[in-house]
py3Dmol code that shows the C-alpha trace and the ligand (Angstrom):
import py3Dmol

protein = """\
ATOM      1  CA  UNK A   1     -15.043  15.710  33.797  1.00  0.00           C
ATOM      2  CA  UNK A   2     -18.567  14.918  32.051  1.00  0.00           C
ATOM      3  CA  UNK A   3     -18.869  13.401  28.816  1.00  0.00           C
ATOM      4  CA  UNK A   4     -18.810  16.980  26.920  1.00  0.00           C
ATOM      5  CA  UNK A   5     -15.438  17.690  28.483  1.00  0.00           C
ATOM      6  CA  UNK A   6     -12.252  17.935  25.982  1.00  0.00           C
ATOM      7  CA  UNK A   7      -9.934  14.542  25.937  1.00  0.00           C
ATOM      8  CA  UNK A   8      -8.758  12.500  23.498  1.00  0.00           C
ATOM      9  CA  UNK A   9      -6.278   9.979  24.001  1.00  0.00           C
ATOM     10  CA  UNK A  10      -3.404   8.066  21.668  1.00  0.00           C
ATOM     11  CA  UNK A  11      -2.310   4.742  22.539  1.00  0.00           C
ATOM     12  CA  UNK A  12       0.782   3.685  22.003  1.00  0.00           C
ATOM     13  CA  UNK A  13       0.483  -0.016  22.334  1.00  0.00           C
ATOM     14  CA  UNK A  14       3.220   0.038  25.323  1.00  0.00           C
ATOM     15  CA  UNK A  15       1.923  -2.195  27.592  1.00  0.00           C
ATOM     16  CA  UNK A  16       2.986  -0.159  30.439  1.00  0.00           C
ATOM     17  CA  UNK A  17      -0.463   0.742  31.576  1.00  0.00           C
ATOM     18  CA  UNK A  18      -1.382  -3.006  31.830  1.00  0.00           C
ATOM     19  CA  UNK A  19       0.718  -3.674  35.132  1.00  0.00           C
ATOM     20  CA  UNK A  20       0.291  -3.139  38.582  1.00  0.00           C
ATOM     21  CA  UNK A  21      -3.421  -2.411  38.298  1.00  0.00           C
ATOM     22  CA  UNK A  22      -6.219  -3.177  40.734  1.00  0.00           C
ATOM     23  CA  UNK A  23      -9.376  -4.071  38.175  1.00  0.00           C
ATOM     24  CA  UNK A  24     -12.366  -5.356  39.192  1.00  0.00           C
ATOM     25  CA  UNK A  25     -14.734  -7.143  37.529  1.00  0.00           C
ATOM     26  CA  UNK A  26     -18.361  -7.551  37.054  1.00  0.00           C
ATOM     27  CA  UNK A  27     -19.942 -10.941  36.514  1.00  0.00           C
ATOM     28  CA  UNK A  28     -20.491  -9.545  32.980  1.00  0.00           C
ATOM     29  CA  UNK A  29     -16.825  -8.162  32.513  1.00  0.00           C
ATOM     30  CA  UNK A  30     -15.848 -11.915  33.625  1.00  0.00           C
ATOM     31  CA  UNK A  31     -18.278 -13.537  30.731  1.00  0.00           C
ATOM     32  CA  UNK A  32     -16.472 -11.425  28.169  1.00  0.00           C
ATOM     33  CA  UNK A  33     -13.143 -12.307  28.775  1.00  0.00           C
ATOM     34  CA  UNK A  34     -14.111 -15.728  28.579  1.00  0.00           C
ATOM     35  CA  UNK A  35     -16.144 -15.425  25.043  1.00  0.00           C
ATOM     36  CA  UNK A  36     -13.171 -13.609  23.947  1.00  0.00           C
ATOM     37  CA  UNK A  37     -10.974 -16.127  25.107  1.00  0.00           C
ATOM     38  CA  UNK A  38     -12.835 -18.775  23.669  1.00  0.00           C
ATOM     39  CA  UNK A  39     -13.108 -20.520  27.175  1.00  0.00           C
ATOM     40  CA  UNK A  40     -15.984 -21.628  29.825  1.00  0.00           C
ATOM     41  CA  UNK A  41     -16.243 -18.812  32.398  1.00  0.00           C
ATOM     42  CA  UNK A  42     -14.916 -21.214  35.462  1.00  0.00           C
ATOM     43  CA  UNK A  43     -11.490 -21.123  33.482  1.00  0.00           C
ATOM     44  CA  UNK A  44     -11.750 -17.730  33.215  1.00  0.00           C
ATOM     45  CA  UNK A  45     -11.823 -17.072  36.677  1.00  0.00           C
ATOM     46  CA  UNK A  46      -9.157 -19.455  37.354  1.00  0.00           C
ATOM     47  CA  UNK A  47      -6.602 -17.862  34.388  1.00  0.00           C
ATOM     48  CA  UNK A  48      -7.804 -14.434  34.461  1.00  0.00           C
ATOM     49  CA  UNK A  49      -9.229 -13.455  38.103  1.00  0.00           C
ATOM     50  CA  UNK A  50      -8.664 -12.989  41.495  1.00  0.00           C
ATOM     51  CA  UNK A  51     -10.882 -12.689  44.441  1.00  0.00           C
ATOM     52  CA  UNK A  52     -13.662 -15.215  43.646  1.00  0.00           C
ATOM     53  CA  UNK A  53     -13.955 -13.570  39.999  1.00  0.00           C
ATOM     54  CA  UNK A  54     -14.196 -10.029  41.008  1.00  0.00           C
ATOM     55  CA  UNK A  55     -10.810  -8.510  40.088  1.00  0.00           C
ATOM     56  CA  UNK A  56      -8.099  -8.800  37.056  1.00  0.00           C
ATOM     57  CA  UNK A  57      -5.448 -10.831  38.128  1.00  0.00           C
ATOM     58  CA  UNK A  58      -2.164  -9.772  38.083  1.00  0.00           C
ATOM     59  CA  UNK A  59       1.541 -11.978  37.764  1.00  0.00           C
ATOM     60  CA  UNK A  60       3.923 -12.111  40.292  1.00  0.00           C
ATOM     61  CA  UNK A  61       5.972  -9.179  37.319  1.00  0.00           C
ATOM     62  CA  UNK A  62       3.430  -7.225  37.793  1.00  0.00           C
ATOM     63  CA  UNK A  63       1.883  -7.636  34.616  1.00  0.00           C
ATOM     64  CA  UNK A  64      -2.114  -8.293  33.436  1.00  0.00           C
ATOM     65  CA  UNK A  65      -2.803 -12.523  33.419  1.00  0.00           C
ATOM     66  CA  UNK A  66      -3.829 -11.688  29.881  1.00  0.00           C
ATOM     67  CA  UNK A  67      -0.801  -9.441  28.821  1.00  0.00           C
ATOM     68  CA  UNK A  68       1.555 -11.287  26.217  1.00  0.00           C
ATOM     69  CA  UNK A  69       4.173  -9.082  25.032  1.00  0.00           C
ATOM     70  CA  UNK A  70       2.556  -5.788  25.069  1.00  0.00           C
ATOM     71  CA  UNK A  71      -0.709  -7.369  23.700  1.00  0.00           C
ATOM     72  CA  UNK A  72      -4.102  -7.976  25.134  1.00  0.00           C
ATOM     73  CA  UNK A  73      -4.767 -11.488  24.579  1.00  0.00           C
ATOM     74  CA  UNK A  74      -8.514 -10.754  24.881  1.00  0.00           C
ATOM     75  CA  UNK A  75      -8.893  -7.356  23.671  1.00  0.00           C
ATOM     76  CA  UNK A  76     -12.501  -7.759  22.578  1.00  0.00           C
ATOM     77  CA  UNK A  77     -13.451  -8.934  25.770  1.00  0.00           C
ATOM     78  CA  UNK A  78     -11.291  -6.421  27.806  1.00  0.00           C
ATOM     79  CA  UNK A  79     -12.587  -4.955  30.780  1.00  0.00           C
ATOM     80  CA  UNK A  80     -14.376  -1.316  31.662  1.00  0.00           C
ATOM     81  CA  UNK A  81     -11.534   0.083  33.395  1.00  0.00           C
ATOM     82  CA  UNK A  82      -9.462  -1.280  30.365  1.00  0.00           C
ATOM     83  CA  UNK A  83     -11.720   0.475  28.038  1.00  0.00           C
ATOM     84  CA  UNK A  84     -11.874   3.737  29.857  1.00  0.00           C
ATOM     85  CA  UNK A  85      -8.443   3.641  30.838  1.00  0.00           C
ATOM     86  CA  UNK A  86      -6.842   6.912  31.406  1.00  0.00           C
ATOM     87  CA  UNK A  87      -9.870   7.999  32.330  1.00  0.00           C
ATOM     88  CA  UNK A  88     -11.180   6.419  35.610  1.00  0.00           C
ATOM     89  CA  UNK A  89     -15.087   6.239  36.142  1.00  0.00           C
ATOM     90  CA  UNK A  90     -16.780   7.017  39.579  1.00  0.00           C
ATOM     91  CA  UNK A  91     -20.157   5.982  39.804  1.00  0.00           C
ATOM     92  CA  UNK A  92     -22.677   7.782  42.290  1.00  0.00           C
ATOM     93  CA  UNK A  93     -26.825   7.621  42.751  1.00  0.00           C
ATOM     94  CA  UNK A  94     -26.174  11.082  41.516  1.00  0.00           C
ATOM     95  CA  UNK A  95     -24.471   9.708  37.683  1.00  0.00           C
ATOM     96  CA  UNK A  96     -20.878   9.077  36.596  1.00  0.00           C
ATOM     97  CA  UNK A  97     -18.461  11.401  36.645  1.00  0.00           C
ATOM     98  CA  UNK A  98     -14.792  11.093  34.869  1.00  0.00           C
ATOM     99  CA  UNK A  99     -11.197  11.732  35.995  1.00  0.00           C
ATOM    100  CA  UNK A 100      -8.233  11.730  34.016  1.00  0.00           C
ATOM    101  CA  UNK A 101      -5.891   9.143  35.423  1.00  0.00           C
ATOM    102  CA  UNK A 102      -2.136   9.975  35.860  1.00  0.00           C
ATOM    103  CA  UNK A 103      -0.345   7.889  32.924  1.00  0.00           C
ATOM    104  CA  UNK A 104       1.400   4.862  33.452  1.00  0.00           C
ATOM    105  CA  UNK A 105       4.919   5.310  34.305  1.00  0.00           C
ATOM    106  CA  UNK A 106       7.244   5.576  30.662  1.00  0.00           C
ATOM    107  CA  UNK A 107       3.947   5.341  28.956  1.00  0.00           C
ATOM    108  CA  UNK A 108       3.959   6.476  25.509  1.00  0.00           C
ATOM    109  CA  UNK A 109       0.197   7.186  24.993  1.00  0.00           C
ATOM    110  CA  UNK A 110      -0.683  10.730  24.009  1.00  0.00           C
ATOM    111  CA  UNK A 111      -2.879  12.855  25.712  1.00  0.00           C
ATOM    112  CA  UNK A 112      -5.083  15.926  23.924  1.00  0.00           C
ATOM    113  CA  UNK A 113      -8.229  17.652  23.036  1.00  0.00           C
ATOM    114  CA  UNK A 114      -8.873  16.257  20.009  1.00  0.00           C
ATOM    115  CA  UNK A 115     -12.631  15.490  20.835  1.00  0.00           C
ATOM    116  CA  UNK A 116     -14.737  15.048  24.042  1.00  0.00           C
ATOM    117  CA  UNK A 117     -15.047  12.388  26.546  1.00  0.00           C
ATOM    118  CA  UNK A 118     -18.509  10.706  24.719  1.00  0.00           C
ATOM    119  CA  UNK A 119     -16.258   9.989  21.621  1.00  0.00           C
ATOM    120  CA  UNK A 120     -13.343   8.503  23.264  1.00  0.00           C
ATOM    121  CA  UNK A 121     -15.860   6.299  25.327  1.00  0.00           C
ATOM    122  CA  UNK A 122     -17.463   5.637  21.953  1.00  0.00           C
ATOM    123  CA  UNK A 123     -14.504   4.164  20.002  1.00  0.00           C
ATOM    124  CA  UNK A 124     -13.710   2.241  23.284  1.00  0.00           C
ATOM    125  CA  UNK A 125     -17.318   0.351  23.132  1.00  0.00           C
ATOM    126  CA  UNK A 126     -17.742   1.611  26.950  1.00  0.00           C
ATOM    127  CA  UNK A 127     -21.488   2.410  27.455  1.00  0.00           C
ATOM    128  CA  UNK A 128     -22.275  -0.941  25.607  1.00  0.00           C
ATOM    129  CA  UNK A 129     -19.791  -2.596  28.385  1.00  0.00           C
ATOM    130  CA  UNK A 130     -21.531  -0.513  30.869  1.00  0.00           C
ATOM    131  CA  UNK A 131     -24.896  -1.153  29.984  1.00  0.00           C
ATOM    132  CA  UNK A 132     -23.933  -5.149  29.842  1.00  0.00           C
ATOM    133  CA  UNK A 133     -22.791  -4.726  33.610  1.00  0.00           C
ATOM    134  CA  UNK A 134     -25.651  -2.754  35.141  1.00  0.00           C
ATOM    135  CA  UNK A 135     -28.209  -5.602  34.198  1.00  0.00           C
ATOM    136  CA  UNK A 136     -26.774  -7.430  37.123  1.00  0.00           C
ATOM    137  CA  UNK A 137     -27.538  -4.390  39.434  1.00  0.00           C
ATOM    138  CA  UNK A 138     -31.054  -5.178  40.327  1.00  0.00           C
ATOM    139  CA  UNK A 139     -29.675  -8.281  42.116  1.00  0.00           C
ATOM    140  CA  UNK A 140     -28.470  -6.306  45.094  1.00  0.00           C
ATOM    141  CA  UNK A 141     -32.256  -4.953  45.699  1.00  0.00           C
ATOM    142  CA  UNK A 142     -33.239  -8.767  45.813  1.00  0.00           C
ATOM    143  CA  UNK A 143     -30.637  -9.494  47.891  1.00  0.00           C
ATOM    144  CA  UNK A 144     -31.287  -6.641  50.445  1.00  0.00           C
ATOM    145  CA  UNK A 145     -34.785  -7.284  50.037  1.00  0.00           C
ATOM    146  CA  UNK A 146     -34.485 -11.337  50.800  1.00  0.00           C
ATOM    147  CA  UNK A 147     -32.110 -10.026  53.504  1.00  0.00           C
ATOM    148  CA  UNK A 148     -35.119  -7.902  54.916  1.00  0.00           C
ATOM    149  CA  UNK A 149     -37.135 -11.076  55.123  1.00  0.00           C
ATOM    150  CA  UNK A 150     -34.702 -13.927  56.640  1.00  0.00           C
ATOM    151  CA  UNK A 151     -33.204 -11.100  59.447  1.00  0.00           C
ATOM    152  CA  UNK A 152     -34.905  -9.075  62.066  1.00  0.00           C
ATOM    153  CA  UNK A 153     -32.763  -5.726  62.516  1.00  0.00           C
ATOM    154  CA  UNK A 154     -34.601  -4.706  66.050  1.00  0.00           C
ATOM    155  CA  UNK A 155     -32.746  -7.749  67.008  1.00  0.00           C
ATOM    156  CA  UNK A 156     -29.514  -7.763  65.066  1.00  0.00           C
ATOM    157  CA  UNK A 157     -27.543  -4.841  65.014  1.00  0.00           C
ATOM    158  CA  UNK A 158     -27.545  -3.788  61.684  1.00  0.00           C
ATOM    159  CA  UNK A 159     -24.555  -1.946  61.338  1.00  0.00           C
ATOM    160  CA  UNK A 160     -22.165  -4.789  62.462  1.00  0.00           C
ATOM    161  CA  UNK A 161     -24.013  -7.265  59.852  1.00  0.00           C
ATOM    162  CA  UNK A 162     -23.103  -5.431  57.289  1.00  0.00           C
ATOM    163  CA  UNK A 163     -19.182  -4.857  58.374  1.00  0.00           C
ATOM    164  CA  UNK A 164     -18.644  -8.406  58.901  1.00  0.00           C
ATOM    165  CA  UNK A 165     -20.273  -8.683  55.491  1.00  0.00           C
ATOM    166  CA  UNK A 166     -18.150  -5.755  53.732  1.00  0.00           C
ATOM    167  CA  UNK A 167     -15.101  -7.727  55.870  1.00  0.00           C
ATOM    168  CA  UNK A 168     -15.517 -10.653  54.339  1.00  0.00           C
ATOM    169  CA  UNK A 169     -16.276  -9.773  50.786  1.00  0.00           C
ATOM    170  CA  UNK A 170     -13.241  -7.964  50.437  1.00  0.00           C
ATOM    171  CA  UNK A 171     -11.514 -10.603  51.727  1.00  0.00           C
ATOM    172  CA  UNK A 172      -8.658 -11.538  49.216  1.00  0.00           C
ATOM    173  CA  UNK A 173      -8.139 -15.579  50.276  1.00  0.00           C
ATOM    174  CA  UNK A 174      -9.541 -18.063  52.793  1.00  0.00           C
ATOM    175  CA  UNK A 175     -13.407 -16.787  52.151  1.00  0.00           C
ATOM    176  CA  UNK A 176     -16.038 -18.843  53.661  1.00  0.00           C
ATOM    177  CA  UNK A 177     -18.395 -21.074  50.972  1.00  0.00           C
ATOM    178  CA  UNK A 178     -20.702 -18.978  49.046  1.00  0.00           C
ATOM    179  CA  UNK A 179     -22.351 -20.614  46.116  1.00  0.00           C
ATOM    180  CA  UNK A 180     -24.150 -16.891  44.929  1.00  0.00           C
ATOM    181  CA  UNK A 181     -20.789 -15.596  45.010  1.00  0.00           C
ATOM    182  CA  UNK A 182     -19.471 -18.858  42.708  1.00  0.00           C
ATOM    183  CA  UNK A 183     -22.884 -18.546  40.599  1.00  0.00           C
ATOM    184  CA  UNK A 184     -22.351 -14.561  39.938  1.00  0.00           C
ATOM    185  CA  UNK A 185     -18.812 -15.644  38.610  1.00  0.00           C
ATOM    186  CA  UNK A 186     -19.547 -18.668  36.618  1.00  0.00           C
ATOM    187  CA  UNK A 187     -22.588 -18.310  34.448  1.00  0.00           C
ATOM    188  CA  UNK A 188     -21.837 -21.604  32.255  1.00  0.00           C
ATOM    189  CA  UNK A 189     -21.538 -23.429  35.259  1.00  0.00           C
ATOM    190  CA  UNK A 190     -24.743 -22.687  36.593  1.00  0.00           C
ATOM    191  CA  UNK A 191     -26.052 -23.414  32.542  1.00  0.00           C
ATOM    192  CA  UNK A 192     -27.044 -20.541  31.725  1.00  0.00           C
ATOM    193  CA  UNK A 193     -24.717 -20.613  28.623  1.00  0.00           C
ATOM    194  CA  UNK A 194     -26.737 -19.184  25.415  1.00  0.00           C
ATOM    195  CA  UNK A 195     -25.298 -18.290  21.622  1.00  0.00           C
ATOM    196  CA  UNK A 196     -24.461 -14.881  22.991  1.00  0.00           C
ATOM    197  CA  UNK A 197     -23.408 -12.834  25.796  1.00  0.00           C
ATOM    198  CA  UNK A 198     -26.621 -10.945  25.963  1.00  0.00           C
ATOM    199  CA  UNK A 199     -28.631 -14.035  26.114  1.00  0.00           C
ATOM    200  CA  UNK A 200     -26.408 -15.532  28.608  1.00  0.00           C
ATOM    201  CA  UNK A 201     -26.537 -12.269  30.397  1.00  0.00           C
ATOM    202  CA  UNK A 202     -30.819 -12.913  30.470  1.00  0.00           C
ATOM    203  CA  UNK A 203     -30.351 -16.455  31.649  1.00  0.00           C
ATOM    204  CA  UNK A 204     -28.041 -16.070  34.286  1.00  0.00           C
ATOM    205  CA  UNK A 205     -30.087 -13.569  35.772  1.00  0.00           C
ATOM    206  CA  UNK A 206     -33.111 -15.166  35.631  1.00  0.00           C
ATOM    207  CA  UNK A 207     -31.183 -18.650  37.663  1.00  0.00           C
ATOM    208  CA  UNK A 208     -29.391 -15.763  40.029  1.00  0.00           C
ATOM    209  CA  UNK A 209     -32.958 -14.468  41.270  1.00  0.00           C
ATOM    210  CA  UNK A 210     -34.507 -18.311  41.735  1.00  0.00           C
ATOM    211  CA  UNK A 211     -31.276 -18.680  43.840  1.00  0.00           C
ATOM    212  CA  UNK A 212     -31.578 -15.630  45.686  1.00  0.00           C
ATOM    213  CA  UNK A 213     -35.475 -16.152  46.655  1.00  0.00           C
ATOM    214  CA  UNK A 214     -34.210 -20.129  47.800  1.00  0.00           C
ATOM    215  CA  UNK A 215     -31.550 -18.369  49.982  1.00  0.00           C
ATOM    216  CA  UNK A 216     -32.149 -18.609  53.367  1.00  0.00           C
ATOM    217  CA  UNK A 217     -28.703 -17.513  54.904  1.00  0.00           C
ATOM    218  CA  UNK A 218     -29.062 -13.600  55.169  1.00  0.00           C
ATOM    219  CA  UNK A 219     -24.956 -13.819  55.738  1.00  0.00           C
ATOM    220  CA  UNK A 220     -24.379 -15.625  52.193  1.00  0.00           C
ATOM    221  CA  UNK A 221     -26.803 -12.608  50.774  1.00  0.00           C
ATOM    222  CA  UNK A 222     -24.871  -9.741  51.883  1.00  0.00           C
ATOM    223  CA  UNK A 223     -21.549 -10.685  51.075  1.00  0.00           C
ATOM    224  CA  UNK A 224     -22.466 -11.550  47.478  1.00  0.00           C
ATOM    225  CA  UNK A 225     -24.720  -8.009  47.685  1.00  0.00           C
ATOM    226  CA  UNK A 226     -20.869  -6.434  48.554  1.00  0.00           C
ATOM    227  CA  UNK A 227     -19.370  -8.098  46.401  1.00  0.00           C
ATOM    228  CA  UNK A 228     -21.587  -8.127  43.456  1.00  0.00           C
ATOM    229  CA  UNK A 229     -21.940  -3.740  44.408  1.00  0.00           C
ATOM    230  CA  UNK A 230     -18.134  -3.281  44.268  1.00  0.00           C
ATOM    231  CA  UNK A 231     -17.362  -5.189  41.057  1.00  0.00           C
ATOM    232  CA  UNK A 232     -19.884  -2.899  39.959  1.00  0.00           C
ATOM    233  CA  UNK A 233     -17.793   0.074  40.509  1.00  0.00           C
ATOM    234  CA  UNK A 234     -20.164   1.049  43.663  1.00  0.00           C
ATOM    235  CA  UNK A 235     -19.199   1.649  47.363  1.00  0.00           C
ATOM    236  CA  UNK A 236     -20.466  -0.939  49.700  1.00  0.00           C
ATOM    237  CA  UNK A 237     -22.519   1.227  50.770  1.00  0.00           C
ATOM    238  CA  UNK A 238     -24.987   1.159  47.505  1.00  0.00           C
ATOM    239  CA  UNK A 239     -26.239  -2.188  49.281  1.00  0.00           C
ATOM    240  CA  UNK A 240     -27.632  -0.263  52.219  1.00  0.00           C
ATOM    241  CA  UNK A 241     -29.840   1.949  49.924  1.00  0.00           C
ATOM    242  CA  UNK A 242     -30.711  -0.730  47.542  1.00  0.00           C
ATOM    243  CA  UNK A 243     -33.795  -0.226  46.095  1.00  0.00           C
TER     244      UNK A 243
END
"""
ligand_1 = """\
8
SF4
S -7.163 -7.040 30.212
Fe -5.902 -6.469 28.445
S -6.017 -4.198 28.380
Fe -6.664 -4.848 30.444
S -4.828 -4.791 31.743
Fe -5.037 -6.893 30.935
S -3.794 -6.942 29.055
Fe -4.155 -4.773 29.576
"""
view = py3Dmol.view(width=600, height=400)
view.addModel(protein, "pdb")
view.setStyle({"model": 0}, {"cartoon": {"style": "trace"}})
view.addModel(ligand_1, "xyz")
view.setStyle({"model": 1}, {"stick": {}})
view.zoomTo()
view.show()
């Protein structure tokens, strides 16, 4: 589907679609849970997110960290997929593209043709979200591009550099240190803090590519280049053709 296709959607405040979900997020997905929980983004990460900051967590019932009832306790600060969601977003060099996700099972949102895909994603505050996110994409050019300077690929074998990388971004527990990783995820920590999520957005970045160009372990780079591509909604493999 592209954003002139027919869909409309109804929700039913259920709850149902906000379990058993796999939802990651972007460093800027992470800040605006935390503004709309009205907590510093390293307690956001520990209440709300797995994987060093780059997915939703989930409760052992199956249910969203920041489901209670069948409410979103952070609804202004929800994430993309949250947004979107039933449609699912796949992003490619070539644009987005939209699918219409199955519902949730004994869901009792409404599905139709009531208007196209731009007004749902209007009403849901999505290309705003979006646009908040992709500031942060430029950092995996930097990254490749430090990369390119700290590692000589006629002598390391490219291809396995960037599996262990992809292995160990992905990695759900036991990761090694990576303070990019822990910076991307915690922009009051690193004090870049400002009145509001725009501004922090601008300071963050601006600490994130002083950090990156003080990085000398290539290894460090490239898993936080995976990691920071994939929260992004891109295959690992948007880090090889960084530019
Ligand atoms: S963040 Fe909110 S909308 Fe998204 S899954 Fe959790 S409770 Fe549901």
């Amino acid at each position: 589907m592209d954003r002139r296709s027919p869909f409309s959607y109804r929700c039913g405040a259920c709850g149902r679609c906000c379990h058993n979900q796999v939802i990651s997020l972007s460093p800027a997905e992470l800040l605006s849970i935390a503004r709309a929980a009205g907590i510093a983004t390293s307690a956001a990460r520990e209440r709300y997110a797995a994987r060093r900051g780059s997915l939703l967590r989930f409760r052992a019932d199956g249910g969203c960290a920041a489901l209670d009832g069948t409410r979103c306790s952070i609804h202004s600060g929800r994430p993309l997929a949250c947004r979107l969601y039933p449609l699912g977003l796949e992003r490619t060099p070539d644009g987005d593209r939209f699918i219409r996700l199955e519902p949730a099972q004994d869901s009792v949102g409404r599905y139709g043709v009531d208007g196209a895909v731009s007004d749902y994603l209007a009403d849901q505050g999505v290309d705003s979200a979006l646009e908040l996110a992709d500031r942060y994409r430029p950092l995996i050019a930097a990254m490749r591009e430090r990369i390119e300077t700290l590692v000589d690929f006629d002598e390391v074998e490219p291809r396995e550099f960037w599996r262990r990388a992809v292995a160990e971004a992905l990695r759900e527990a036991n990761y090694d240190a990576n303070r990019l990783i822990d910076a991307l995820f915690d922009p009051d920590g690193v004090g870049a803090a400002c009145a509001s999520i725009a501004a922090t957005i601008a300071a963050h970045l601006s600490i994130l590519h002083a950090m990156i160009a003080a990085t000398n372990n290539p290894a460090e780079l490239a898993v936080a280049a995976i990691l920071l591509a994939v929260s992004l909604g891109y295959s690992p493999a948007e880090v090889a053709s960084a530019r």
